[in-house]
MMTF fields as JSON, N, C-alpha, C and O atoms, coordinates in Angstrom:
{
  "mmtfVersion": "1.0.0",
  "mmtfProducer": "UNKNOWN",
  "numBonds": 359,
  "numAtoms": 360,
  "numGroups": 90,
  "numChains": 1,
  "numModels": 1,
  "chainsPerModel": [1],
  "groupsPerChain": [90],
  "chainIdList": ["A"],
  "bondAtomList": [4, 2, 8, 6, 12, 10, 16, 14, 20, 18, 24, 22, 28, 26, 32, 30, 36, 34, 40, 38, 44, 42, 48, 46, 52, 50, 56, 54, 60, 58, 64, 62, 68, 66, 72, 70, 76, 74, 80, 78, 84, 82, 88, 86, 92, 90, 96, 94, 100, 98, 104, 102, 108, 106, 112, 110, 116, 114, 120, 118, 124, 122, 128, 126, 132, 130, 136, 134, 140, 138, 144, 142, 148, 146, 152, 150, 156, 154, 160, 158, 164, 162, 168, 166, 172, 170, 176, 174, 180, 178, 184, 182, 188, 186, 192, 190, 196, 194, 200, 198, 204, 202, 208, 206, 212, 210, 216, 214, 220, 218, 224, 222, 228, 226, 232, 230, 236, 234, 240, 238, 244, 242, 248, 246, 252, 250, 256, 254, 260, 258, 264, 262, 268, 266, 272, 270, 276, 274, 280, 278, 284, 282, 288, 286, 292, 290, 296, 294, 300, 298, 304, 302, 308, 306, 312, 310, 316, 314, 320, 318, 324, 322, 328, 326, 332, 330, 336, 334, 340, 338, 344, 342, 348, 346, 352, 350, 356, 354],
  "bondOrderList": [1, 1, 1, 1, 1, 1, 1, 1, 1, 1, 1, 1, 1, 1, 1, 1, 1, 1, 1, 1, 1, 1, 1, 1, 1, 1, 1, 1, 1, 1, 1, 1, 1, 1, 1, 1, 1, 1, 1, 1, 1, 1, 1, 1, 1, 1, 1, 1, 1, 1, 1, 1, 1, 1, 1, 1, 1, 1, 1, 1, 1, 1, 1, 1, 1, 1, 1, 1, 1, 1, 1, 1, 1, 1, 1, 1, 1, 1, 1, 1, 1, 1, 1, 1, 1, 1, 1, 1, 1],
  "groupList": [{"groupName": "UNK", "atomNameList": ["N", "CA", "C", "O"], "elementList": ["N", "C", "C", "O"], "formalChargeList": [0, 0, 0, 0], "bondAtomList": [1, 0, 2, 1, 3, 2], "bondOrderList": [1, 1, 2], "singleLetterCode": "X", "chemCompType": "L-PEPTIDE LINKING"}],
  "groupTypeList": [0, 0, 0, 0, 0, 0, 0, 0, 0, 0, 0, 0, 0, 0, 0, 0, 0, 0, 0, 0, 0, 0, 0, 0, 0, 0, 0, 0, 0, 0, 0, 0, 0, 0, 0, 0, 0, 0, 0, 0, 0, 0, 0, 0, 0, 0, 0, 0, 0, 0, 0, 0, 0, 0, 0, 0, 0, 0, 0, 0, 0, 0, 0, 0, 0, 0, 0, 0, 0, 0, 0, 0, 0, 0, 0, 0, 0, 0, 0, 0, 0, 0, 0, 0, 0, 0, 0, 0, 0, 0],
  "groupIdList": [1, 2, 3, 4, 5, 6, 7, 8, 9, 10, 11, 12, 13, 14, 15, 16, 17, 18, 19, 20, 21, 22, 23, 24, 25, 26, 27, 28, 29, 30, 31, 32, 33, 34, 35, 36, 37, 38, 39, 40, 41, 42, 43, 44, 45, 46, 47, 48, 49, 50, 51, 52, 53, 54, 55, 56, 57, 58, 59, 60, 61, 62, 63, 64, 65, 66, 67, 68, 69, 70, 71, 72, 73, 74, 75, 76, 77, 78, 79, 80, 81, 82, 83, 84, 85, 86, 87, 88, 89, 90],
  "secStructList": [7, 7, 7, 1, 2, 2, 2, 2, 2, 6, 6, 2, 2, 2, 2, 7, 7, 7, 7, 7, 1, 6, 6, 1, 2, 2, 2, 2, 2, 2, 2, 2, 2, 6, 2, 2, 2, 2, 2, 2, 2, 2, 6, 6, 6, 7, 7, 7, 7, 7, 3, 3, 3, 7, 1, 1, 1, 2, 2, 2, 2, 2, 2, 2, 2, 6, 2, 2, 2, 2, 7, 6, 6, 7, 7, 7, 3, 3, 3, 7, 7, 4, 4, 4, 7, 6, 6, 6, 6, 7],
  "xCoordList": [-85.864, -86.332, -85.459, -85.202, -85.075, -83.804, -85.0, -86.17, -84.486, -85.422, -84.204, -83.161, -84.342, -83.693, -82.847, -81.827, -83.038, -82.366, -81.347, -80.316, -81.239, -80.225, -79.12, -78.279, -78.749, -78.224, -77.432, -76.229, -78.767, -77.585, -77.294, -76.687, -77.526, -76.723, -75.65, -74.666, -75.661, -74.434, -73.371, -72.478, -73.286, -72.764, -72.595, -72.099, -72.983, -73.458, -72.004, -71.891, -70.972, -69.464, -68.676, -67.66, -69.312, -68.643, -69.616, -69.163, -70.944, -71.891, -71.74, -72.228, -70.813, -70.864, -69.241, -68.049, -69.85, -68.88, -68.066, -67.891, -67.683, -67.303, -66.541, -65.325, -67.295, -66.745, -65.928, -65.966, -65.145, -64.08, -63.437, -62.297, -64.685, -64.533, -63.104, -62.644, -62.614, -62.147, -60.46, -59.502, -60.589, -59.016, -59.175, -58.711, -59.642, -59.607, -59.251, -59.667, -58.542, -57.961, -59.169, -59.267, -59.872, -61.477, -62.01, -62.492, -61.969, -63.149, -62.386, -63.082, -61.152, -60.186, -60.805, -61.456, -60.328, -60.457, -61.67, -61.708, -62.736, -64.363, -64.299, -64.649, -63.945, -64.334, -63.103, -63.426, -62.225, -61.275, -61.929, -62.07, -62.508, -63.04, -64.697, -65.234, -65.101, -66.587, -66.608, -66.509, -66.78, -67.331, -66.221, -66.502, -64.975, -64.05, -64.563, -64.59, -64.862, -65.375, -66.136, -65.728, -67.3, -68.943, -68.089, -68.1, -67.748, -67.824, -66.857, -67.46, -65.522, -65.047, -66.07, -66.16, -66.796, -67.334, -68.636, -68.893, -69.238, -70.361, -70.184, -70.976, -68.967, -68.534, -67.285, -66.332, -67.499, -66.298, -65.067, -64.387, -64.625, -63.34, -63.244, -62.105, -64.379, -64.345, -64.486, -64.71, -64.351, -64.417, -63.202, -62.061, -63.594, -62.203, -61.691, -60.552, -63.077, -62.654, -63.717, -64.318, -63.943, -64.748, -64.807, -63.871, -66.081, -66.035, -66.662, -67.221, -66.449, -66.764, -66.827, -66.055, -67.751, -67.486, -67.042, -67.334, -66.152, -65.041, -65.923, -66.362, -65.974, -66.47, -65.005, -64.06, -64.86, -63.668, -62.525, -61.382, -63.157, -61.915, -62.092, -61.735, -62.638, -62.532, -62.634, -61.656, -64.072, -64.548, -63.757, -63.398, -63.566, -62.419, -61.138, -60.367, -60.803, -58.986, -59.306, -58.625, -60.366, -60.358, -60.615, -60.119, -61.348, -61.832, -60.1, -59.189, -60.096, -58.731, -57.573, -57.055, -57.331, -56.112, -56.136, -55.077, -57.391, -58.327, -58.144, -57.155, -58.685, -58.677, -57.573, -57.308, -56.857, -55.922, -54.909, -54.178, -54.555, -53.451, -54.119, -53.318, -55.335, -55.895, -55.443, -54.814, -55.876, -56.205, -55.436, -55.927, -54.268, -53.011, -53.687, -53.506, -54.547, -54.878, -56.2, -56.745, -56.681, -57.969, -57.875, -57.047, -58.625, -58.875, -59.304, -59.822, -59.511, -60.387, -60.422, -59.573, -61.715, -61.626, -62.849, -64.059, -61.754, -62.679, -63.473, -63.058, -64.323, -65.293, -65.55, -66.178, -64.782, -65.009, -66.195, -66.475, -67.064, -68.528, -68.22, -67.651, -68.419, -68.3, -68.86, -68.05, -69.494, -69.948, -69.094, -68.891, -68.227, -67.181, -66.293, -65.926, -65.35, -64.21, -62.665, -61.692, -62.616, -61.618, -60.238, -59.118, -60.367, -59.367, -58.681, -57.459, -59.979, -58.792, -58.654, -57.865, -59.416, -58.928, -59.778, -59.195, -61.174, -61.666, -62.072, -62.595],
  "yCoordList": [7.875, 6.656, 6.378, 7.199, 5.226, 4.806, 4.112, 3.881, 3.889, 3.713, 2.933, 3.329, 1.486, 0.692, 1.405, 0.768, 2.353, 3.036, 3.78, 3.811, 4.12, 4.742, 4.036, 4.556, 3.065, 2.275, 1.82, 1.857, 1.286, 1.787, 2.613, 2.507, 3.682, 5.154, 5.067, 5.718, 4.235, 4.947, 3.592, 3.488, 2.751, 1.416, 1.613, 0.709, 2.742, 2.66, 2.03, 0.864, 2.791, 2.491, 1.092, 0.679, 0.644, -0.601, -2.005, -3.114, -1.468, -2.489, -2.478, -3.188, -1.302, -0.746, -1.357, -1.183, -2.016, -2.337, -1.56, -2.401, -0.544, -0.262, -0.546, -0.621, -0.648, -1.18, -0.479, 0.634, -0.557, 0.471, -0.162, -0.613, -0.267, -0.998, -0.097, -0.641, 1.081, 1.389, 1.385, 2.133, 0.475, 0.405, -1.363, -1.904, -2.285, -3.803, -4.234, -3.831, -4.969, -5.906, -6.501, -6.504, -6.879, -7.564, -6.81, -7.254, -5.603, -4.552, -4.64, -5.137, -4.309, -4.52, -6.276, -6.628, -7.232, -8.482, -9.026, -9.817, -8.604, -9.003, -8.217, -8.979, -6.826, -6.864, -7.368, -7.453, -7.603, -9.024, -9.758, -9.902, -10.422, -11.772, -12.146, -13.1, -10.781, -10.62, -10.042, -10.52, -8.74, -7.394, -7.016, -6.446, -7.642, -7.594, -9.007, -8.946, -10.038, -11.485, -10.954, -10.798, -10.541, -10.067, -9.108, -9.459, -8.563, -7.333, -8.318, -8.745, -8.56, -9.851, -10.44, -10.222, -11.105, -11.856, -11.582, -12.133, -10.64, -9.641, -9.333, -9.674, -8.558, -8.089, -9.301, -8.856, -10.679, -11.355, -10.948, -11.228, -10.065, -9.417, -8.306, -7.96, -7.506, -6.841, -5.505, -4.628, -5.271, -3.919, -3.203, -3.592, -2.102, -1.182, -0.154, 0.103, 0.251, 1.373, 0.875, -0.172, 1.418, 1.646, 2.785, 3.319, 3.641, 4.687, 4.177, 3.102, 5.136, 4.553, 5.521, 6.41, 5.796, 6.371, 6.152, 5.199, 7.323, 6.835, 6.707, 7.733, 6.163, 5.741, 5.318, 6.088, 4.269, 3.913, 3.133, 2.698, 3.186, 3.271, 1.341, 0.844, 0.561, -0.988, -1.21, -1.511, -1.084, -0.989, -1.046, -2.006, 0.685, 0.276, 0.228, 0.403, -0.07, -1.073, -2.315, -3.001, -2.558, -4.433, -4.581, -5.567, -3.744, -4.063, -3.571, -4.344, -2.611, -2.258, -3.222, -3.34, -3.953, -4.698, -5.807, -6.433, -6.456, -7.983, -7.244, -7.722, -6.416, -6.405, -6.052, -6.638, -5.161, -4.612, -5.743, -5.25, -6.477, -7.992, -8.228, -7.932, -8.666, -8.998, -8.411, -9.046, -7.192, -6.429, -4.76, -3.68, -5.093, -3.747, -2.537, -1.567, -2.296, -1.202, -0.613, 0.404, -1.476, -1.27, 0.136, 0.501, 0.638, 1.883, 1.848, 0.744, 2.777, 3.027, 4.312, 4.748, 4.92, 6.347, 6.665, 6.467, 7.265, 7.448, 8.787, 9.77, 8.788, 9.985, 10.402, 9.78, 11.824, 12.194, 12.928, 13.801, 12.259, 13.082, 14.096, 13.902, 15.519, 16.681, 16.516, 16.802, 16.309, 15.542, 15.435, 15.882, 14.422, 13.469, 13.171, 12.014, 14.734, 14.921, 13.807, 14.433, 12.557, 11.633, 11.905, 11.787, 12.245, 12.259, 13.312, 13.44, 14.474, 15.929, 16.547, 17.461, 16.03, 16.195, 17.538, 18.461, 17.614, 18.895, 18.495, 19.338],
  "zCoordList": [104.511, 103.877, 102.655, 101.774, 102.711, 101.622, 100.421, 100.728, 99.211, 97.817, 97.759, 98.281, 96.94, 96.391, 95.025, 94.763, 94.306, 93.62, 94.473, 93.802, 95.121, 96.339, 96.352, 95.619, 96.872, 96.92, 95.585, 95.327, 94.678, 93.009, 92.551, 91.485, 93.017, 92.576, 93.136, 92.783, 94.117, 95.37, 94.928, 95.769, 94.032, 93.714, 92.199, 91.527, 91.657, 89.69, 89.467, 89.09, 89.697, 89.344, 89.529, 88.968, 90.286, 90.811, 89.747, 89.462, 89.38, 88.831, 87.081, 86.202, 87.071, 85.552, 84.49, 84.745, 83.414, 82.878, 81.474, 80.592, 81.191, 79.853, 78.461, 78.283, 77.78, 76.406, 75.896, 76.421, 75.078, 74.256, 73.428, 73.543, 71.892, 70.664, 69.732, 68.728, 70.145, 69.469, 70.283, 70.088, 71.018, 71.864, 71.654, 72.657, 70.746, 71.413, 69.625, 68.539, 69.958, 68.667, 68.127, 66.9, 68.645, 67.801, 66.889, 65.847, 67.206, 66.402, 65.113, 64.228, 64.719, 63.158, 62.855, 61.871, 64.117, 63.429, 62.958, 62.015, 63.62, 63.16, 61.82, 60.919, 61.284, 60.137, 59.238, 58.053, 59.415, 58.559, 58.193, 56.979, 58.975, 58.83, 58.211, 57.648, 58.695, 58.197, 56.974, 55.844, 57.446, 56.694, 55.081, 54.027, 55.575, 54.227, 52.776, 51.547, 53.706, 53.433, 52.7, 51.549, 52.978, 52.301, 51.283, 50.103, 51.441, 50.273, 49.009, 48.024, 49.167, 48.425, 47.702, 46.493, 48.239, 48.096, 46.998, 45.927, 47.639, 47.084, 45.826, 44.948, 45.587, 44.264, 43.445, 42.806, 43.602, 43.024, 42.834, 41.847, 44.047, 43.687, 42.926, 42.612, 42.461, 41.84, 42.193, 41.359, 43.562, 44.273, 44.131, 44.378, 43.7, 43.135, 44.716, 45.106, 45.35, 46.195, 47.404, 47.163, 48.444, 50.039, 49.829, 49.235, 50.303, 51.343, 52.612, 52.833, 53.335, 54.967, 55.549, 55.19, 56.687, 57.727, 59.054, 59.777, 59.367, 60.507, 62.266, 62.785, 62.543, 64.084, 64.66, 64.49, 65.241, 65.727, 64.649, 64.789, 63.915, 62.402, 62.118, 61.05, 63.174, 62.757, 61.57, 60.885, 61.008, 59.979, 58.628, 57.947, 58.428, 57.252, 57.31, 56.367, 58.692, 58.926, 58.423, 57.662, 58.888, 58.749, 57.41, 56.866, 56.682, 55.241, 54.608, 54.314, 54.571, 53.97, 53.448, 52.338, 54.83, 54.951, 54.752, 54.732, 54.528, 53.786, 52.267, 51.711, 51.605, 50.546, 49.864, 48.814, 50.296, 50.086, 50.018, 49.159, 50.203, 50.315, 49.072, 48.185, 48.518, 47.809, 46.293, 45.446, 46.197, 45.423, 45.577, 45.902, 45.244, 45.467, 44.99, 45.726, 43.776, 43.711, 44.265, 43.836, 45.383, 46.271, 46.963, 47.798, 46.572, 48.03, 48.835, 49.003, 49.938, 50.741, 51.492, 52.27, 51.071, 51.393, 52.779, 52.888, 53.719, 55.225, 55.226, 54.612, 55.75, 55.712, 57.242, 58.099, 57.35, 59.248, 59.077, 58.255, 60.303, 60.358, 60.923, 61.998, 60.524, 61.383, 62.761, 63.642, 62.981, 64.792, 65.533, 66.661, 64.461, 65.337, 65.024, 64.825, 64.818, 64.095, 64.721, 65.142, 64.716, 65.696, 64.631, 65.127, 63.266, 63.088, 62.737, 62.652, 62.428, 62.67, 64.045, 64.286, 64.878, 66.205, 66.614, 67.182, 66.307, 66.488, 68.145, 68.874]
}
């Protein structure tokens, strides 16, 4: 006796779409345009540094390189979650 789940088990791959925010030019450009905007904005220019934590790095690329044009002596300091070591490569 076949179950309508059968059938999508046996199809999951073909029905399944995957995202991969940290390989697509959007994920840097949404926070350009957003997330750098707000903080600008937030602090009248007056943001000296970021910390951040690193996920697929959009985040503080996009803030970085918005503010940073801005404001030459801007920082931005990344924080690897031991979890999810992406950039020492654990």
């Amino acid at each position: 006796m076949l179950c309508p789940l059968d059938s999508l088990r046996e199809h999951k791959h073909d029905l399944t779409i995957k995202s991969s925010r940290g390989h697509t030019p959007a994920n840097v450009q949404i926070h350009r345009e957003t997330t750098a905007e707000e903080i600008w904005s937030d602090t009248d220019g007056q943001v000296d540094m970021v910390v951040a934590g690193i996920g697929t790095g959009g985040t503080i690329t996009g803030v970085a390189e918005v503010i940073k044009a801005r404001k030459p002596s801007f920082q931005a300091i990344a924080v690897e979650p031991a979890s999810s070591p992406v950039l020492s490569g654990g």
